[in-house]
C-alpha positions as CSV (number, residue, x, y, z in Angstrom):
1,X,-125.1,93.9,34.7
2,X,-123.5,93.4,30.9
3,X,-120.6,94.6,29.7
4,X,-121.2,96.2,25.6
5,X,-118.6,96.9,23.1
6,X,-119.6,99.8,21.1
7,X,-117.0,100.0,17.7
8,X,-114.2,97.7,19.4
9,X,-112.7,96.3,16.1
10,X,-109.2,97.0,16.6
11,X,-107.5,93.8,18.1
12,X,-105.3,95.5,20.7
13,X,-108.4,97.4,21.9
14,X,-110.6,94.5,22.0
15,X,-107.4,92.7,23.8
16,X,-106.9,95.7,26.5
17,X,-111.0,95.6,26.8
18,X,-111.1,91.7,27.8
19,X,-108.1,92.4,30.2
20,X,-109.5,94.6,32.2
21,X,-113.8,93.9,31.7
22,X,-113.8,89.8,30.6
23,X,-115.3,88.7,27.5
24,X,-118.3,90.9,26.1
25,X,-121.9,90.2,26.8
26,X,-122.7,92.3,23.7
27,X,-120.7,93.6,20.5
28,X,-121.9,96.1,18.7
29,X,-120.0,97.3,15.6
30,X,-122.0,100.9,15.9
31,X,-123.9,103.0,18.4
32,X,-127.1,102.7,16.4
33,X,-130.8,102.8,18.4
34,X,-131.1,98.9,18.0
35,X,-127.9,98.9,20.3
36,X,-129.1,101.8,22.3
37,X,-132.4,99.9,23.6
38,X,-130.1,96.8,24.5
39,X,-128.3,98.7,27.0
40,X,-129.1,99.1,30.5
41,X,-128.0,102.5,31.1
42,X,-128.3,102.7,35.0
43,X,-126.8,99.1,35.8
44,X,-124.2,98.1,32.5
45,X,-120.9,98.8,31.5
46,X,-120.2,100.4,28.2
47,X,-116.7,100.4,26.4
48,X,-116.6,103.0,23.3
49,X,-113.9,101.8,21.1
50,X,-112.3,104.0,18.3
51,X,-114.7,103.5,16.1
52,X,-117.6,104.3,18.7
53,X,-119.7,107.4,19.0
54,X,-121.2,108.7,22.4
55,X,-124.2,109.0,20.8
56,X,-126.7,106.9,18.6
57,X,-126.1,107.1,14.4
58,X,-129.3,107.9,12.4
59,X,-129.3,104.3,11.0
60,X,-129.5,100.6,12.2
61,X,-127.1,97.7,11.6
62,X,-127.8,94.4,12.4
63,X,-125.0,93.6,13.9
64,X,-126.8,90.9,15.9
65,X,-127.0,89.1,12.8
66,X,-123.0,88.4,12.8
67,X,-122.8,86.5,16.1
């Protein structure tokens, strides 16, 4: 099981995220496809921050490129 951000940027979210899930396993700063095939839908956790979206954008960032 690992725990995603989806569009936590804020700090207080981020901060009331790691109090309650730990540190995540993956940040993503948009619901894009590339962040859509890392998740394990049946078995990991998912936190949608404010500037998530339930469901995948049209286009790809590389986030993975920040970290």
């Amino acid at each position: 099981m690992a725990v995603h951000w989806i569009g936590v940027r804020d700090w207080q979210q981020s901060i009331s995220a790691q109090r309650v899930w730990g540190q995540p396993d993956f940040w993503h700063m948009h619901h894009d496809w590339r962040s859509h095939g890392d998740i394990d839908w049946d078995h990991d956790i998912v936190i949608i921050g404010d500037s998530g979206t339930g469901h995948p954008i049209e286009w790809t960032w590389q986030d993975h490129e920040l970290h």
